[in-house]
PDB file with SEQRES, HELIX, SHEET and CRYST1 records, atoms N, CA, C and O in Angstrom:
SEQRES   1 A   43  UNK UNK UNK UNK UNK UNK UNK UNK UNK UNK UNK UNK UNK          
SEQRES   2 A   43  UNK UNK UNK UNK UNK UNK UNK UNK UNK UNK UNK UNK UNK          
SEQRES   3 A   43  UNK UNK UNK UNK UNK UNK UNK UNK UNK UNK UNK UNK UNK          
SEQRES   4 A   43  UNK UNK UNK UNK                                              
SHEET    1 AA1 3 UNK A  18  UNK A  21  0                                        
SHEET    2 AA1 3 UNK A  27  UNK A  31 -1                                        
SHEET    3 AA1 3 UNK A  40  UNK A  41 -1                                        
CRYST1    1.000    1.000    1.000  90.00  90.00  90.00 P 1           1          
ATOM      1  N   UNK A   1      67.847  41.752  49.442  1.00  0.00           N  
ATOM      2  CA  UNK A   1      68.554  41.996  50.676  1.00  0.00           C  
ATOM      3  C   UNK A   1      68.893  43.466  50.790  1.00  0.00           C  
ATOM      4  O   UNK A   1      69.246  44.025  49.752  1.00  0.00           O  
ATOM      5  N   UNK A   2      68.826  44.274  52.072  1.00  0.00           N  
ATOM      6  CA  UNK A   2      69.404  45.058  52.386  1.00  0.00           C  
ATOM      7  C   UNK A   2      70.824  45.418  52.597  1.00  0.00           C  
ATOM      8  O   UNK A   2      71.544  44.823  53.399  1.00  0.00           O  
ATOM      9  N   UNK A   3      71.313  46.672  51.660  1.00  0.00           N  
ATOM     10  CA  UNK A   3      72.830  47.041  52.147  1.00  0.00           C  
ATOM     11  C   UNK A   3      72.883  47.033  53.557  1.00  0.00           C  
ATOM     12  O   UNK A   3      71.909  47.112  54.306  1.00  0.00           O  
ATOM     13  N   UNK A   4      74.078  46.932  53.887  1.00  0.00           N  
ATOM     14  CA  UNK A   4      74.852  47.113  55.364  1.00  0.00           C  
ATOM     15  C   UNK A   4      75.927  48.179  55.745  1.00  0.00           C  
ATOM     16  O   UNK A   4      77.130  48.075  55.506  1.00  0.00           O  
ATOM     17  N   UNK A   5      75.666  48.620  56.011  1.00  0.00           N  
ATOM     18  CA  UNK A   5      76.695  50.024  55.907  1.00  0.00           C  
ATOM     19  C   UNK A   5      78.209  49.382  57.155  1.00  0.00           C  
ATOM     20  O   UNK A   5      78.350  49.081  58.340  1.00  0.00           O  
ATOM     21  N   UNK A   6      78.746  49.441  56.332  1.00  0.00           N  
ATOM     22  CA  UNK A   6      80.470  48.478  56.951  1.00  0.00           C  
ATOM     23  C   UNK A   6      81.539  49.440  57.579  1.00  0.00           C  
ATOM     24  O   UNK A   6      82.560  49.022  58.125  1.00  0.00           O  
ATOM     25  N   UNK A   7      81.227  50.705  57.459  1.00  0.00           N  
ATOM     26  CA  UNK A   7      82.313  51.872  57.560  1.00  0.00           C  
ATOM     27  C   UNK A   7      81.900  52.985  57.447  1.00  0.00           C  
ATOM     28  O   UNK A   7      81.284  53.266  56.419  1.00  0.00           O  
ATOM     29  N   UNK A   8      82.143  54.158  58.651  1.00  0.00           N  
ATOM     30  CA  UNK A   8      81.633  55.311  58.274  1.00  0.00           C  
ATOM     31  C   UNK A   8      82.947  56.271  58.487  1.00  0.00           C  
ATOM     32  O   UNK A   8      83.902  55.872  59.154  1.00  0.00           O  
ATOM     33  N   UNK A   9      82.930  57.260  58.017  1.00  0.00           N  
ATOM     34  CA  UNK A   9      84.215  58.254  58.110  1.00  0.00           C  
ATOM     35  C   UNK A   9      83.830  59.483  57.703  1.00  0.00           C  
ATOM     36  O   UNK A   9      83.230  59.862  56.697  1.00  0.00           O  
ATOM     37  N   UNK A  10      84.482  60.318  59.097  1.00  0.00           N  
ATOM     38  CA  UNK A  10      84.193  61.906  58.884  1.00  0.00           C  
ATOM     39  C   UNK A  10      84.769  62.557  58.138  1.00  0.00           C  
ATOM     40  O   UNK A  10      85.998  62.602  58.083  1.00  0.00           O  
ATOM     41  N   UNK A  11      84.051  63.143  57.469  1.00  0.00           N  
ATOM     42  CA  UNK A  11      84.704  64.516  56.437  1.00  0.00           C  
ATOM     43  C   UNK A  11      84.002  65.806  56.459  1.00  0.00           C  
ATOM     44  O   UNK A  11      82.906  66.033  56.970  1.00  0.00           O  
ATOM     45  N   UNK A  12      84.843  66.692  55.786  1.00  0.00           N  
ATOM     46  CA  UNK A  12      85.037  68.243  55.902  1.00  0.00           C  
ATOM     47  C   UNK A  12      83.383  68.189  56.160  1.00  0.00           C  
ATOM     48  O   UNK A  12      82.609  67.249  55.983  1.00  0.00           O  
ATOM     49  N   UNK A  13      83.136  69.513  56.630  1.00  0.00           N  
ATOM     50  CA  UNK A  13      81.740  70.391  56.921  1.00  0.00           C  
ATOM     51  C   UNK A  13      80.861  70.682  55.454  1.00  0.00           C  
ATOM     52  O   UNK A  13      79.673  70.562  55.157  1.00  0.00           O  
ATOM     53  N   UNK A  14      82.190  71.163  54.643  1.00  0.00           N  
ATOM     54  CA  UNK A  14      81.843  71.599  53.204  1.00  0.00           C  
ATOM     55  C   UNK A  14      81.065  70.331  52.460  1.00  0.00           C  
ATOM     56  O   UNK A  14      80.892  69.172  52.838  1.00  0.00           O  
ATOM     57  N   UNK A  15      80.665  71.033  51.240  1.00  0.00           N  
ATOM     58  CA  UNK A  15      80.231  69.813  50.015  1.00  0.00           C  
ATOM     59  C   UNK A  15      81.549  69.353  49.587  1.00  0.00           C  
ATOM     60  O   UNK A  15      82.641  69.907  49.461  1.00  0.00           O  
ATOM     61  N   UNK A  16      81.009  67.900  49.361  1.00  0.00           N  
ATOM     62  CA  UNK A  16      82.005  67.083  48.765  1.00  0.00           C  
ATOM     63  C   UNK A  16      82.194  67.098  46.884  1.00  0.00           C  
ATOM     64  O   UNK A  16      81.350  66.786  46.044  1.00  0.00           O  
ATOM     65  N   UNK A  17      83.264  67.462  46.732  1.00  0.00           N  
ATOM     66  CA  UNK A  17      83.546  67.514  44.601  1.00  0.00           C  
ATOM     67  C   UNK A  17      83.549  66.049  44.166  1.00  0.00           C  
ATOM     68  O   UNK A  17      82.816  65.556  43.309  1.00  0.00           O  
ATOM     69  N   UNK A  18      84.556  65.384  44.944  1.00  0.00           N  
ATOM     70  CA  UNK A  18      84.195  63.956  44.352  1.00  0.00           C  
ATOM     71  C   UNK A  18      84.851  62.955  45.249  1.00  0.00           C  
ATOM     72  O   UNK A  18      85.598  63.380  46.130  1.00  0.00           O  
ATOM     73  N   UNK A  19      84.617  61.448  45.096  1.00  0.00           N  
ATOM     74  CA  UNK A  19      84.832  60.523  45.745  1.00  0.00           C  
ATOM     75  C   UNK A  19      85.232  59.449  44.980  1.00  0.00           C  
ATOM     76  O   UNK A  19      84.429  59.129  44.104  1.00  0.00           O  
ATOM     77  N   UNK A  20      86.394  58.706  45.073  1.00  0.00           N  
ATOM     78  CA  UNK A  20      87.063  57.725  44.303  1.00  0.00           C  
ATOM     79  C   UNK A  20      87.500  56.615  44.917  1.00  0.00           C  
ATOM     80  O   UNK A  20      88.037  56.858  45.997  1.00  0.00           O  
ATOM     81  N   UNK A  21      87.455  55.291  44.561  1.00  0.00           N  
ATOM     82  CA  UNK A  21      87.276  54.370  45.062  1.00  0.00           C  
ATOM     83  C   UNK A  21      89.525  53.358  44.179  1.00  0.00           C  
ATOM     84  O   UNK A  21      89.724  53.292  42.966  1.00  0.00           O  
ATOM     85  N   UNK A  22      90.113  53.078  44.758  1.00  0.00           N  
ATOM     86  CA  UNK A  22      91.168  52.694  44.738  1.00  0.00           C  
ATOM     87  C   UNK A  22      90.760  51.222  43.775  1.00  0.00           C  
ATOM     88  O   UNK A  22      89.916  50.371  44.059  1.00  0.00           O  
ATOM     89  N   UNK A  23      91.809  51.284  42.390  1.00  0.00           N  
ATOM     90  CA  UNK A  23      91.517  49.941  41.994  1.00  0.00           C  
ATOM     91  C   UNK A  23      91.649  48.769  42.461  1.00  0.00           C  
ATOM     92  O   UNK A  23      91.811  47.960  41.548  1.00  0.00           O  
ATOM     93  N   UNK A  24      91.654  48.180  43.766  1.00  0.00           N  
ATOM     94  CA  UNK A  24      92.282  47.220  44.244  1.00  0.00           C  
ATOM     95  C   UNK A  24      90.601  47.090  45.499  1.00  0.00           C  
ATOM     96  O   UNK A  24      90.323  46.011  46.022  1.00  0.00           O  
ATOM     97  N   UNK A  25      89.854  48.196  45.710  1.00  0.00           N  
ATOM     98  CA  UNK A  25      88.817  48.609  46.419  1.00  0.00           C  
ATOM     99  C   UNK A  25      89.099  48.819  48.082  1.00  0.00           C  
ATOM    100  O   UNK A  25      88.262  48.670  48.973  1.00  0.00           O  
ATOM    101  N   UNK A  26      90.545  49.214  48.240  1.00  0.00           N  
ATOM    102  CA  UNK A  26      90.943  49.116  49.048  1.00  0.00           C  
ATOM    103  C   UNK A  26      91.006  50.528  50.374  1.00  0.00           C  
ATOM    104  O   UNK A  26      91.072  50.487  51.603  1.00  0.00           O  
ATOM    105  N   UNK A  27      90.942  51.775  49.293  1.00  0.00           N  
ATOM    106  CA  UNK A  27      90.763  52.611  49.834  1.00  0.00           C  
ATOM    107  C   UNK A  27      89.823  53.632  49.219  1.00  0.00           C  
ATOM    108  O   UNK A  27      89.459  53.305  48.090  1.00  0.00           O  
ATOM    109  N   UNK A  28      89.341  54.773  49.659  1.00  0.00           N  
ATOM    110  CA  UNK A  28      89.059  55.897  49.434  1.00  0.00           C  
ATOM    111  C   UNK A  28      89.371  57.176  49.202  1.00  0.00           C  
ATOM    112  O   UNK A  28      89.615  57.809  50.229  1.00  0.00           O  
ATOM    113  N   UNK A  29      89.463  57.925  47.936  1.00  0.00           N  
ATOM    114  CA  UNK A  29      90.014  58.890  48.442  1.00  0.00           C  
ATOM    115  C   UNK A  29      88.356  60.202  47.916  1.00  0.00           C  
ATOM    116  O   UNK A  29      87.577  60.115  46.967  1.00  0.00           O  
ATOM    117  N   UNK A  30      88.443  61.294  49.104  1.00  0.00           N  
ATOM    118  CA  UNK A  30      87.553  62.063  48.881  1.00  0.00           C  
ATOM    119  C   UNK A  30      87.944  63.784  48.984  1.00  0.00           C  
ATOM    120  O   UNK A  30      88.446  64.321  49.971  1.00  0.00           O  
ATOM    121  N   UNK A  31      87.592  64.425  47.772  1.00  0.00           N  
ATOM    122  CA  UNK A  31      87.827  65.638  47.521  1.00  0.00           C  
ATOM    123  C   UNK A  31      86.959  66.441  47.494  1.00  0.00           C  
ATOM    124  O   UNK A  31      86.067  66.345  46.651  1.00  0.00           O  
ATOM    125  N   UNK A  32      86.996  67.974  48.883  1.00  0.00           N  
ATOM    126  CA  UNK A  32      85.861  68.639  48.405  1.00  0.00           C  
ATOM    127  C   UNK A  32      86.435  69.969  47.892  1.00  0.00           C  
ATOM    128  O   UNK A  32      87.582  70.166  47.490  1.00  0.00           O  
ATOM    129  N   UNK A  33      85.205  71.028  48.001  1.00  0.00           N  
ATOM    130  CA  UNK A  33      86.058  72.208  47.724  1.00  0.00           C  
ATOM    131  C   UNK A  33      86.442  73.248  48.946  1.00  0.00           C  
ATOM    132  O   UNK A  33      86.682  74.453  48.861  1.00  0.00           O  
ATOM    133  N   UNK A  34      86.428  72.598  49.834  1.00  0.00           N  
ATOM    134  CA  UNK A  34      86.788  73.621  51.000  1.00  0.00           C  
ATOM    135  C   UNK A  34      88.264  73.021  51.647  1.00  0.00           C  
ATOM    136  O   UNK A  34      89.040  73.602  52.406  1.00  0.00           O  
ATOM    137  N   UNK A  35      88.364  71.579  51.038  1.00  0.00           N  
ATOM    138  CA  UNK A  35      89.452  71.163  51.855  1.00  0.00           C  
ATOM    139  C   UNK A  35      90.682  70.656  51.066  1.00  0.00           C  
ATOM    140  O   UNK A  35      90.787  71.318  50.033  1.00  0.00           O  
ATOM    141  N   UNK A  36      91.866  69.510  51.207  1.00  0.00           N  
ATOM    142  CA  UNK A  36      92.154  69.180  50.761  1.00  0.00           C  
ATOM    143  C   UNK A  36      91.635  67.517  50.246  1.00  0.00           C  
ATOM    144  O   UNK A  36      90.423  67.310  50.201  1.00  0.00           O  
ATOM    145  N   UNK A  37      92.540  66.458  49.899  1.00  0.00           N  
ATOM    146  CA  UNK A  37      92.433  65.607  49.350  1.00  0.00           C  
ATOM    147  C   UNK A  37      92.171  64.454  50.613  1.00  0.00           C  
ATOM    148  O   UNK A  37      93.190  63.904  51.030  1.00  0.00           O  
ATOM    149  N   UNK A  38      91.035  64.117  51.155  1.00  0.00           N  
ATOM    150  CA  UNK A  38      91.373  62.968  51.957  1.00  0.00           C  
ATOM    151  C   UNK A  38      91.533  61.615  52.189  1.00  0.00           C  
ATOM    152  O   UNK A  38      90.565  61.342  52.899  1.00  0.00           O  
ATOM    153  N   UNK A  39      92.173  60.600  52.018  1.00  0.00           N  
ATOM    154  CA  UNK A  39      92.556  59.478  51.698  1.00  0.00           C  
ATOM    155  C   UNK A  39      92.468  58.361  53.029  1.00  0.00           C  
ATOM    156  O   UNK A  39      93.168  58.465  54.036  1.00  0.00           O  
ATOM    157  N   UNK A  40      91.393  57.217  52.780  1.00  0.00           N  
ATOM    158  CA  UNK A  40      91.120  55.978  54.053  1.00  0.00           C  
ATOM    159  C   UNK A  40      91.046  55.069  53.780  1.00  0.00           C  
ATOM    160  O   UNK A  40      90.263  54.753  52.883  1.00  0.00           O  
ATOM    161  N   UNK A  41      92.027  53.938  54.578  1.00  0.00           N  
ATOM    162  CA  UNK A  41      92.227  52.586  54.164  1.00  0.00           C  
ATOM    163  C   UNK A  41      90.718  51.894  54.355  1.00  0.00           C  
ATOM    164  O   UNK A  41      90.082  52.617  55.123  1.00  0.00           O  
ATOM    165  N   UNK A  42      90.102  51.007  54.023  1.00  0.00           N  
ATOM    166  CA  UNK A  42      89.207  50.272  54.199  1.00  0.00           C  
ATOM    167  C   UNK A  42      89.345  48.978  54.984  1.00  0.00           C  
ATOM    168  O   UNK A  42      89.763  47.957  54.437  1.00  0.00           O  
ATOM    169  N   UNK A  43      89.118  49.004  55.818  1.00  0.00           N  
ATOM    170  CA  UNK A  43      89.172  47.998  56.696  1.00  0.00           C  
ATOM    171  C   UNK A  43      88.833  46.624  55.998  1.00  0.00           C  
ATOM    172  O   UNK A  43      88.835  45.582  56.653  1.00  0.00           O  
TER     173      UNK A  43                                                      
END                                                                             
């Protein structure tokens, strides 16, 4: 089967440093180096 892409969300222009996933899989949080820390609930 093919993935389904469930959620998309904009971030900075810059490259992204890293991306972390909440133990509960509930949210996101994504860090690059141009910006700060950005954090999204998951629907």
């Amino acid at each position: 089967e093919a993935a389904e892409l469930l959620a998309s969300y904009p971030v900075t222009a810059g490259s992204i440093a890293a991306v972390r996933f909440s133990p509960d899989g509930r949210s996101i949080a994504v860090g690059g180096w141009d910006s700060p820390i950005w954090l999204w609930g998951i629907p």
